[in-house]
Each structure stands twice: as structure tokens, then as C-alpha cells.
C-alpha positions in Angstrom: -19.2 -16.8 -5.0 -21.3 -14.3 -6.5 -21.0 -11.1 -5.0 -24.7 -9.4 -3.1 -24.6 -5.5 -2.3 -22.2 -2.9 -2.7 -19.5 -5.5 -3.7 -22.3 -6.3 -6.2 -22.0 -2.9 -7.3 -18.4 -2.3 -7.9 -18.3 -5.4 -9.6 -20.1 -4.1 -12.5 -19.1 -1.4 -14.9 -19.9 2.2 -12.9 -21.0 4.5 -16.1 -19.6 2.8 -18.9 -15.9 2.5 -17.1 -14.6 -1.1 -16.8 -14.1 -2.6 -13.0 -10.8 -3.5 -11.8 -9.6 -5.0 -8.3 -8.1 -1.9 -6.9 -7.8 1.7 -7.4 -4.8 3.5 -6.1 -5.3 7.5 -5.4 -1.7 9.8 -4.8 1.6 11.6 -6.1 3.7 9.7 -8.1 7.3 11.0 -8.7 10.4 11.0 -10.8 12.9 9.8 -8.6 16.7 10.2 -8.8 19.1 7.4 -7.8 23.0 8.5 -7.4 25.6 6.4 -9.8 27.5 5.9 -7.1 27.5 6.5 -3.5 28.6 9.8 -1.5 27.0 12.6 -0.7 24.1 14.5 -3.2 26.6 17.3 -2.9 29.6 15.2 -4.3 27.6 12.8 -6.6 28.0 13.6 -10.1 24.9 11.9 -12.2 22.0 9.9 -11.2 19.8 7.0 -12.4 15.9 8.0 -13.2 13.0 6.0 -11.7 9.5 6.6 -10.3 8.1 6.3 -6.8 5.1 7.3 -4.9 3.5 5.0 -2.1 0.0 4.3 -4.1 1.8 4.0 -7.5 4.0 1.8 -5.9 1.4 -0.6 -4.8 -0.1 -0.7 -7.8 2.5 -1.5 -10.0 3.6 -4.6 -7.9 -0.3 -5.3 -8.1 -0.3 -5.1 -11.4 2.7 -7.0 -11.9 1.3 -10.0 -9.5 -1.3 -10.1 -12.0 -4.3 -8.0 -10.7 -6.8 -5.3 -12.8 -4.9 -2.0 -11.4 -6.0 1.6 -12.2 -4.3 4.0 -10.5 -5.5 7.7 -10.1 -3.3 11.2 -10.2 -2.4 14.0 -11.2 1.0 15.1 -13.3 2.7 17.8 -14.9 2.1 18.9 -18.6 5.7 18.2 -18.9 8.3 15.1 -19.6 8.5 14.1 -16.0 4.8 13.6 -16.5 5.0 11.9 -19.7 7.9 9.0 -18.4 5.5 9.0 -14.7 2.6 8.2 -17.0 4.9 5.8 -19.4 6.3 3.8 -16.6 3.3 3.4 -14.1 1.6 1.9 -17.7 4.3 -0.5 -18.4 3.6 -2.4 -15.4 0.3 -3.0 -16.4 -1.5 -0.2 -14.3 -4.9 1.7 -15.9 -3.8 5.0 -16.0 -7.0 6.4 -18.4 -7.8 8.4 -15.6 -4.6 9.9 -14.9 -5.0 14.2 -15.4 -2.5 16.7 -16.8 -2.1 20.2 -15.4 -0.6 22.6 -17.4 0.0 24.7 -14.6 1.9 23.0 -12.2 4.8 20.7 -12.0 5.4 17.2 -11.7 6.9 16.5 -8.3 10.4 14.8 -8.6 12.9 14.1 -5.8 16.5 13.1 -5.0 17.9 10.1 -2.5 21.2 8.1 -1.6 21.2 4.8 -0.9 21.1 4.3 2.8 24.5 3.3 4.5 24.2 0.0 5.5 26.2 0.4 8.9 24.2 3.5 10.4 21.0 3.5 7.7 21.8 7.2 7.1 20.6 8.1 3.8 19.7 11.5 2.0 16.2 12.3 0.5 15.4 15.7 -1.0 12.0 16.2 -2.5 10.6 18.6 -4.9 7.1 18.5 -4.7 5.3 22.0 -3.4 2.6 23.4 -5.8 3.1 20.0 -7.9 0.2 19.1 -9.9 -1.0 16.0 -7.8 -1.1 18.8 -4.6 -3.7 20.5 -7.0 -6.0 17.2 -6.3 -9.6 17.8 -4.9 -12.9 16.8 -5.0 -13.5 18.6 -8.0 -11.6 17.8 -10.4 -11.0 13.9 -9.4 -13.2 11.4 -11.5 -15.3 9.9 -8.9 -16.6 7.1 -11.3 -13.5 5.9 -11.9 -12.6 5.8 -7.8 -15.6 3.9 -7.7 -14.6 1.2 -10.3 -12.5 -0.7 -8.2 -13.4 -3.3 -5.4 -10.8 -1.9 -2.9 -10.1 1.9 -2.9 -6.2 2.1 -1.4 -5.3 5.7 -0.3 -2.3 7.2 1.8 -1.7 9.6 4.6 1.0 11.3 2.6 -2.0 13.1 -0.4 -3.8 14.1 2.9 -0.4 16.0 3.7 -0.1 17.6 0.0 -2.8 20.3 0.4 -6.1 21.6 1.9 -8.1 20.3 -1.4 -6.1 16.7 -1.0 -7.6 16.7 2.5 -11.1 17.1 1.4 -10.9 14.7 -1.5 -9.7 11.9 1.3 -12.2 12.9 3.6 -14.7 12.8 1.1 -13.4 9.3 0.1 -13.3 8.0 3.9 -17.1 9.0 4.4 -19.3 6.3 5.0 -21.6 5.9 2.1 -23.7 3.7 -0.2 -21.5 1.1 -2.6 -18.4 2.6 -1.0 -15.5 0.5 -1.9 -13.1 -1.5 0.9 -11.0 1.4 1.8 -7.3 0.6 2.8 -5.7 3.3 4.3 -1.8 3.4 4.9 -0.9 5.8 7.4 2.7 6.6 5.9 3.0 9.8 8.5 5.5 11.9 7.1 5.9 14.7 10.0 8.2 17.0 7.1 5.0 17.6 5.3 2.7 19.1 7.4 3.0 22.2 8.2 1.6 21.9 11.4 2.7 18.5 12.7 -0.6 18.0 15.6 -2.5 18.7 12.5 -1.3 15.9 10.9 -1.5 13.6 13.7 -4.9 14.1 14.2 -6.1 13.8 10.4 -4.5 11.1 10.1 -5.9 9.1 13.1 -9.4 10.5 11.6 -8.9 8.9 8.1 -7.4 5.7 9.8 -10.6 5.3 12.2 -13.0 5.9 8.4 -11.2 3.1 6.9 -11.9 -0.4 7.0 -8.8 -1.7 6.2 -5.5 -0.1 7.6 -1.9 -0.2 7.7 0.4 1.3 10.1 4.2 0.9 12.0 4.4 0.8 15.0 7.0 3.3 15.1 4.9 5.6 13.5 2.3 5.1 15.5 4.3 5.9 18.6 5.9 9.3 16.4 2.5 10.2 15.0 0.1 9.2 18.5 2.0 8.7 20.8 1.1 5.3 21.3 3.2 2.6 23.4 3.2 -0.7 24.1 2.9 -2.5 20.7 0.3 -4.0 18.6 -2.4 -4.5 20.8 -2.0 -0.7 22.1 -2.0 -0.1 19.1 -5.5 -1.5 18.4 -7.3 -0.2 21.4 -6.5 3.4 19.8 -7.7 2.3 16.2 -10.9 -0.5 17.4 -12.9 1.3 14.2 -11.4 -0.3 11.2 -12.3 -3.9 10.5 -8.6 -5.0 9.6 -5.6 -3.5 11.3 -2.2 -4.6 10.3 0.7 -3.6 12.5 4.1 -3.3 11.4 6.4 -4.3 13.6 9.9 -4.0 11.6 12.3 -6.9 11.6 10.1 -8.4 14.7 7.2 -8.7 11.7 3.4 -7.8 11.5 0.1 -8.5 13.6 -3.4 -8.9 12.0 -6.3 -7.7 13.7 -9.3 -8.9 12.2 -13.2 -8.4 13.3 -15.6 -11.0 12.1 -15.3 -15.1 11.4 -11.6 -14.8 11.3 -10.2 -14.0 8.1 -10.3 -17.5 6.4 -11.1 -18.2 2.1 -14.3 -16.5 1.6 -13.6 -13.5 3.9 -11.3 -11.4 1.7 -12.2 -9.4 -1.9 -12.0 -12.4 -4.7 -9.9 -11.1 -7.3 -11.7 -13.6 -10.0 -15.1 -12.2 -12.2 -17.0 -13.8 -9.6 -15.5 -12.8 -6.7 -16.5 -10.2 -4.0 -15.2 -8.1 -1.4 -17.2 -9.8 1.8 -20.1 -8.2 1.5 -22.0 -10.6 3.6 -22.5 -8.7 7.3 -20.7 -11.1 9.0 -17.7 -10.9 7.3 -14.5 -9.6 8.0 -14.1 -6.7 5.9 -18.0 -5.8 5.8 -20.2 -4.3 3.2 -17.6 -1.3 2.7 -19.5 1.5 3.4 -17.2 2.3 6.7 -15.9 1.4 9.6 -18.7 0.0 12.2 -19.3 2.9 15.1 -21.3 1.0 17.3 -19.7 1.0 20.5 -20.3 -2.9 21.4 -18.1 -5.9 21.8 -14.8 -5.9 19.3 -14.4 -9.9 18.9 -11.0 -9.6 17.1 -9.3 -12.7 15.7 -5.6 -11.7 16.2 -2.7 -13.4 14.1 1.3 -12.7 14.1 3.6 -13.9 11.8 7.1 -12.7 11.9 9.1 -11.2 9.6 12.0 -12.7 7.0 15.8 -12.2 7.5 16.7 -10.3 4.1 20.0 -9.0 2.8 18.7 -5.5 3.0 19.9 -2.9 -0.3 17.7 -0.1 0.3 14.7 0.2 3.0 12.8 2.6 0.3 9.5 1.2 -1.1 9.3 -2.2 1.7 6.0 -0.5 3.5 4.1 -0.1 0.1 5.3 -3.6 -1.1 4.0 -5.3 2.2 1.1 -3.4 1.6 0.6 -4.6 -2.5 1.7 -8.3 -0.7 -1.2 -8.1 1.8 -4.1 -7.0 -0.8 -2.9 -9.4 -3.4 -3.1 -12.3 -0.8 -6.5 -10.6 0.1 -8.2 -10.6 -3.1 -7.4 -13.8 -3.5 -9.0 -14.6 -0.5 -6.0 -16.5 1.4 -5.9 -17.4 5.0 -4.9 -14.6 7.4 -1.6 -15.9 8.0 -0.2 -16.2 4.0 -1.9 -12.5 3.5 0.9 -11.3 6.0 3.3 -13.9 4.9 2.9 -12.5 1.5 3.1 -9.2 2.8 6.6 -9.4 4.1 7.6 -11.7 0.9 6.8 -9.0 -1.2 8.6 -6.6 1.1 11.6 -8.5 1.2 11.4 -7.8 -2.7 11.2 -4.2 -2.2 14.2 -4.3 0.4 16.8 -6.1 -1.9 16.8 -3.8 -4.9 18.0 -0.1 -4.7 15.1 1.3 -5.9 11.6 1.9 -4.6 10.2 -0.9 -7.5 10.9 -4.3 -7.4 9.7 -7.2 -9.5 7.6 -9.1 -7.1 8.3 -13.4 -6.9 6.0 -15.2 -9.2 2.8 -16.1 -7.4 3.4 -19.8 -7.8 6.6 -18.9 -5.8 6.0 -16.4 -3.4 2.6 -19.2 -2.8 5.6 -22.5 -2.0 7.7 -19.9 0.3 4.3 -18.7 1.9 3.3 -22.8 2.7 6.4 -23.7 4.4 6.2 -24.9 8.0 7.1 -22.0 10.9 10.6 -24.2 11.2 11.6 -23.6 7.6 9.9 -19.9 7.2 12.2 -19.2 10.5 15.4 -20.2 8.8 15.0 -18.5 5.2 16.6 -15.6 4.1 16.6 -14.0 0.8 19.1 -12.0 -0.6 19.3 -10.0 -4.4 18.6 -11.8 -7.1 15.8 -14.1 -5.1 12.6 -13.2 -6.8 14.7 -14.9 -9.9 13.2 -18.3 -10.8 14.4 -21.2 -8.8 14.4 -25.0 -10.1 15.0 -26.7 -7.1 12.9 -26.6 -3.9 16.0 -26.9 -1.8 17.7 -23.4 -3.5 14.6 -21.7 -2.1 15.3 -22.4 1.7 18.5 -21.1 3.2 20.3 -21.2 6.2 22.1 -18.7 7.4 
């Protein structure tokens, strides 16, 4: 399909600067595992990695095989330099990546949750780091603009005043916008004023066309009860809304023709990001206003039963899951199917990174009849190449 209109246009080299399929805007960090488990009062040395929700997606992105560029901002410091060095070794653009000599990279420390109570310890150093120094200034808008989908967070709007404006400025409808996906990660510790944050966030959720959000969060950030479908009558804006819903799984609301191959953002030189008008994700210049009938085509899938290491990193995986499948163009159901099988990676490592399943795999888990996607369950190690069809579906 060749691509008409502002998919057209972020299909083709903006100033000089190569396209890819998504660009990822936020913090990144240097996280700090413990050796061993206990307390971070009583544990004596810890394990380095990196994590930050957009970096996250875009390193499972990249490592799923997609054109990833993902945009920051990082100390002039070593932190900065392994952030940098890691995030690149996936296979993630980071060209556009800027250093500040003034201001820190952000690093933080966490246990491992205990598996019998899911009380874990998190303890973040990130005020005044350099990716709160973010704005519309000093941001490279080309290079936002080189990607087919633009995939943004609620936690940069938390970082700072200037991180607010540069998402605001994002989220504004416009000419040749790109698809904006918008996870609502509300973290209530980093607003100072937590009704701020709840209403920002709704704001930037109701500019986006394609958003992600739990429904506890929902409930915690909104106030909103009585699941997905409440859920959707407080967010009708955006043209996909993906609810989810824990180990009960993930609903897809979807406006237009119902969400089928042709719909989503082709990931291949030809491919585009619906830009027809009838589509389900639109000509991305924001979400529709127009105050008439909201046709939704609504699908649920439920989630996977998963040996569960560590819960950090699952949202942003599902997230990386679901715009894989999308740029590829798949069927509404195997775009959330992905999305929890690419979670389920996430939740059966302890870190917040985990190698994704091959797409030739996580493609023969996402076919299988309801019957057999009900009885899986997928432990450590499962991502691991398999040799025989019948090591792939488990009972309990």
C-alpha cells in the first residue's frame, strides 16, 4: 500500500534525517538491581541495567526488528555514556540523544518484589536530572517528526514545567503529525500536586490517538469505576484505547472499519500509518472532536498465566507488543495477543529488559485456538527457541 497524506509525509526523509517506524520521547535511567535479596538497607552490591518506560519500548522494538530512534536527554557523565551505550546495542537511533553538562543523569535503586505479598523497594534519583531539563526548545523537532508513530509517556509530563510544554506541544493537533501513542503510566510520587497530574494527564490522553492505560490506574488517577467500557466513555477522543486489565487481560477499543490488515501503520518501505479517513487510527493529526456517533469495534482477549520474576517493565513491553503487531498491520486480536506475549517476557526476567520471543514465535503462540491460548503458561527461559510445537503449549 503506498501511503497518501501525512503518513506520506513521515514516510519520507524530514530535512535530510532518515524515517524510522517509531520515535520514543523520555528519561531513561541507570538502574540498580540487588545481588541478592533483603532490604536496600542490608544489601551489599548491586547489578547495573537501564530502564525508563519509552526506552524500554524501544529497545524491545528494536529488538523485534523495527527502525527505532529514541529521543532524551543524559548527563555529561558515565551513567550517560553506558544509558547511551546500551539503549544503542539494542538497535535503537540514538543520533538525537543530547548531553547536558549541567545536570545529572537520573539513576535509581529497586528489590525484587516478594513473590508472596509483591512488596518490593524502589528509590529514584532523578530531580534536576538532565532529561527533566527537556522542552520545546531544545528538543529536535525534525527528528520527532521522522517516525510514523510518535510514543510518549505520562511520567516526562511529570518531570518538569518545560517537559509539560514539550508534550503538550507534541499532543496538538497539527499538519503531518505523527500517530501519537500515549501511555498514561500515572505515577502519583512525581507530581507535586497530585489533581495536577490527574488532570494533565487525562488532557494528553484525550490529544492522542492511540492510548494505553490500567485500569487501576485509571480508577487511582480518575476515579473511574466500572471497567473497560467506563473506562472508554471518559476517554471517547482517542481512536484506539487499550485497557489493561491485569491478570484478567486487555480490551481494544477501536473507531473505524475494525482494526483488520490494512488499518494499522505498515512497518515495510511501503507501508503507512492509515492515513485513509476511514481508518482506524486516522490521518494523525489528533484525536477527532466532533461530538457525533463513536461506532467502536470492541475486542478482549485475556491475559497469559506466567511464572511471574519481577512485575517491573510488563506495561512498556505490552505496549512495544501492541505497536509491533500494529505496524505490522495484524488483526486486533494478535495486536493484544502480542501485547501480553511480550509482557509475559518482561514479567519472567528480573529486570525491566527482556529479550522479546522471535517473531516467527511469538506469531505460532499468537495463532493458537482460545482452547490452547487458555491453557499456556510460560515460565523463565521461554522466549528461548523451541523445536517442538508441543514444548510451546503447557498445561498447568
Amino acid at each position: 500500500m503506498t501511503p497518501t497524506g501525512p503518513a506520506a509525509a513521515v514516510s519520507r526523509p524530514v530535512d535530510g534525517i532518515r524515517p524510522v517506524d517509531v520515535v520514543a520521547l523520555g528519561e531513561s535511567m541507570v538502574t540498580f538491581l540487588p545481588s541478592r535479596p533483603g532490604r536496600l538497607a542490608d544489601v551489599p552490591s548491586f547489578d547495573r541495567g537501564i530502564g525508563g518506560a519509552e526506552s524500554n519500548v524501544a529497545c524491545v522494538l528494536a529488538a523485534a526488528g523495527h527502525r527505532v530512534k529514541w529521543i532524551g536527554r543524559v548527563g555529561d557523565d558515565g551513567f550517560g555514556d553506558h544509558l547511551v551505550e546500551a539503549i544503542t546495542a539494542y538497535g535503537v537511533d540514538t543520533s538525537a540523544v543530547r548531553r547536558d553538562p549541567h545536570r545529572p543523569t537520573g539513576i535509581y535503586f529497586r528489590t525484587a518484589g516478594d513473590r508472596a505479598t509483591d512488596e518490593h523497594e524502589v528509590l529514584y534519583y532523578r530531580a534536576g536530572s538532565a532529561a527533566s531539563a527537556m522542552s520545546p526548545d531544545n528538543t529536535p523537532r525534525a527528528e520527532l517528526d521522522s517516525g510514523r508513530v510518535l510514543h510518549l509517556s505520562g511520567i516526562t509530563a511529570a518531570l518538569s514545567a518545560d517537559c509539560l510544554a514539550l508534550l503538550r506541544e507534541l499532543t496538538a493537533p497539527r499538519p503531518d503529525r505523527p500517530l501519537v501513542s500515549f501511555d498514561v503510566n500515572h505515577r502519583a510520587h512525581l507530581w507535586h500536586h497530585p489533581e495536577t497530574g490527574r488532570t494533565v494527564l487525562l488532557e494528553l490522553a484525550r490529544r492522542s490517538d492511540l492510548v494505553f492505560v490500567g485500569e487501576d490506574e485509571a480508577e487511582e488517577a480518575w476515579g473511574v469505576t466500572g471497567g473497560p467500557d467506563a473506562i472508554r466513555a471518559a476517554l471517547p477522543e482517542p481512536r484506539a484505547l487499550v485497557v489493561k486489565q491485569g491478570a484478567a487481560g486487555a480490551t481494544l477499543f477501536e473507531r473505524g472499519s475494525g482494526g483488520g490488515p490494512g488499518d494499522g501503520c505498515g512497518a515495510e518501505p511501503d507501508g503507512g500509518c492509515g492515513a485513509g479517513s476511514g481508518g482506524v487510527w486516522g490521518a494523525g493529526s489528533g484525536a477527532v472532536r466532533d461530538g457525533g456517533p463513536r461506532a467502536d469495534t470492541v475486542t478482549r482477549v485475556p491475559a497469559l498465566r506466567v511464572d511471574v520474576v519481577a512485575p517491573i517493565g510488563a506495561g512498556d513491553a505490552f505496549a512495544a507488543g501492541f505497536l509491533s503487531a500494529t505496524l505490522r498491520s495484524l488483526p486486533a486480536r494478535d495486536r493484544l495477543r502480542h501485547g501480553h506475549l511480550t509482557a509475559a517476557a518482561a514479567l519472567t526476567v528480573p529486570g525491566d529488559l527482556a529479550v522479546p520471543p522471535s517473531r516467527d514465535h511469538a506469531d505460532r503462540l499468537a495463532a493458537l485456538d482460545d482452547e490452547a491460548w487458555g491453557t499456556l503458561r510460560l515460565g523463565p527461559g521461554w522466549t528461548e527457541a523451541v523445536t517442538r510445537a508441543d514444548e510451546e503449549v503447557r498445561t498447568p
